[in-house]
C-alpha distance (Angstrom), angle and dihedral (degrees) to the residues before:
residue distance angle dihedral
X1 . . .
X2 3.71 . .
X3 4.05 111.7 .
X4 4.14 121.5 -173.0
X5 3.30 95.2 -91.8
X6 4.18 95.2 62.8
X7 3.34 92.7 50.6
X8 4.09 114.3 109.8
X9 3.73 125.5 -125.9
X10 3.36 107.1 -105.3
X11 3.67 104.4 -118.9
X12 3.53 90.9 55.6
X13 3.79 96.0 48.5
X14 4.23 94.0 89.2
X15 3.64 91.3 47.5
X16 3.80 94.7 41.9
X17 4.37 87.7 53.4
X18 3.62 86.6 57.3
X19 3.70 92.9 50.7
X20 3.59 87.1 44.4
X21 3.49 99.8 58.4
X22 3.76 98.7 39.9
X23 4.13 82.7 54.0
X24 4.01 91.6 58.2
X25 3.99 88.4 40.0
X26 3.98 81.6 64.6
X27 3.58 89.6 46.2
X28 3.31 100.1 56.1
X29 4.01 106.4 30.0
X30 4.00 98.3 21.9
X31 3.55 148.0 49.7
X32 3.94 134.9 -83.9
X33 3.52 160.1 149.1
X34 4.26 126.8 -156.3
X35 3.85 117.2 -156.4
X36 3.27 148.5 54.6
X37 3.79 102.4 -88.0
X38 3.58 95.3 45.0
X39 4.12 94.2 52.8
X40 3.34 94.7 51.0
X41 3.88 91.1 49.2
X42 3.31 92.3 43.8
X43 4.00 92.5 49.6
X44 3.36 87.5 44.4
X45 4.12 90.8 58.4
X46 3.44 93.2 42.5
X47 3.40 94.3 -112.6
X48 3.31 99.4 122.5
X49 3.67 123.9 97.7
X50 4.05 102.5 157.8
X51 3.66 124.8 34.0
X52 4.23 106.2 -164.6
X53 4.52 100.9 -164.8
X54 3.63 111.3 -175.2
X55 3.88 121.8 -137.0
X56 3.68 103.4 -99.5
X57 3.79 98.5 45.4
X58 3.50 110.9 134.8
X59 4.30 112.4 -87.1
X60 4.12 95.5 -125.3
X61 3.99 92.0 42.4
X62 3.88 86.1 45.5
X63 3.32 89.8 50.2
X64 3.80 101.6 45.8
X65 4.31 89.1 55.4
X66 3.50 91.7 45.4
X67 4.02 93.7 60.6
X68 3.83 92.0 31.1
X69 3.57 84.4 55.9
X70 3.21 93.0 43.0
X71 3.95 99.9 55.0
X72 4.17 84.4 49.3
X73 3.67 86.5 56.9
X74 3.94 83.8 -120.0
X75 4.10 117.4 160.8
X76 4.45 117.4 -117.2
X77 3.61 129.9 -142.5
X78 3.41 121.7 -175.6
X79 4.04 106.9 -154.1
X80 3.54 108.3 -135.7
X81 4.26 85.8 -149.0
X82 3.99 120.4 72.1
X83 3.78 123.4 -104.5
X84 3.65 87.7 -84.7
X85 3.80 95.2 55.8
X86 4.28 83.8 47.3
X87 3.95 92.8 48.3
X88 3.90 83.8 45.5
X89 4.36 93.8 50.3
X90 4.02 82.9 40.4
X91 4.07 86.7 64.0
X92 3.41 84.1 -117.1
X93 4.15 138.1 139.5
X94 3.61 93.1 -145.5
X95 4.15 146.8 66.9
X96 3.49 119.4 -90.2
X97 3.83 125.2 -171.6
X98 3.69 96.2 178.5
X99 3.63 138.3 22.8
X100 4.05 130.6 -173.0
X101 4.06 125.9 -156.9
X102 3.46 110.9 -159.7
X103 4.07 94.3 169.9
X104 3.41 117.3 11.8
X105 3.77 99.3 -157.7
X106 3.68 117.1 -158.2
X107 3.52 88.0 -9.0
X108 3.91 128.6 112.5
X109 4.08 91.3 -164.0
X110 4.30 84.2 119.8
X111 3.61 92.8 56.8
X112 3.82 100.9 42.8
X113 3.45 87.9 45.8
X114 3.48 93.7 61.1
X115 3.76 94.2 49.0
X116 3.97 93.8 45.3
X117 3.99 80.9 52.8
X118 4.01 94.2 47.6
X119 3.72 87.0 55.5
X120 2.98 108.6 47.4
């Protein structure tokens, strides 16, 4: 069930399909890990070399992953979709605030993320 609030703006909604689909590339050729706990471990480990925040994650936890991530030299999106728009691109049934890649597979997501973040 979609309510007002999930719905996209609508000149995000092309770039947000390509985000989309390079998110369920990593789900099904690459590795992962969705939550809270698991980023941090992950970021912690090194492991992480994406961190995916949704929109309506909290400010202070949002802040806290971005400079964890940034002291482990990790990359940040911010999803432009809530966490049940990023537990809905995981393939999931559930929210998700925050997601980690830690191999992207057959994806590209690290590179275009890179160049989205040059742009801007």
């Amino acid at each position: 069930r979609v309510g007002p609030l999930d719905r996209m703006p609508a000149k995000t909604k092309k770039s947000q399909e390509t985000v989309n689909s390079r998110i369920q590339l990593v789900v099904k050729s690459g590795k992962f890990k969705m939550g809270y706990k698991e980023t941090v471990k992950s970021i912690r480990t090194g492991d992480a070399k994406l961190v995916i925040i949704a929109s309506n994650c909290p400010p202070l936890r949002r802040s806290e992953l971005e400079y964890y991530a940034m002291l482990a030299k990790a990359d940040v999106h911010h999803f432009a979709g809530n966490n049940n728009l990023l537990g809905t691109a995981c393939g999931q049934l559930f929210r998700c605030s925050v997601m980690t890649v830690t191999d992207p597979g057959d994806s590209d997501i690290l590179e275009s993320m890179k160049k989205a973040h040059s742009k801007a």
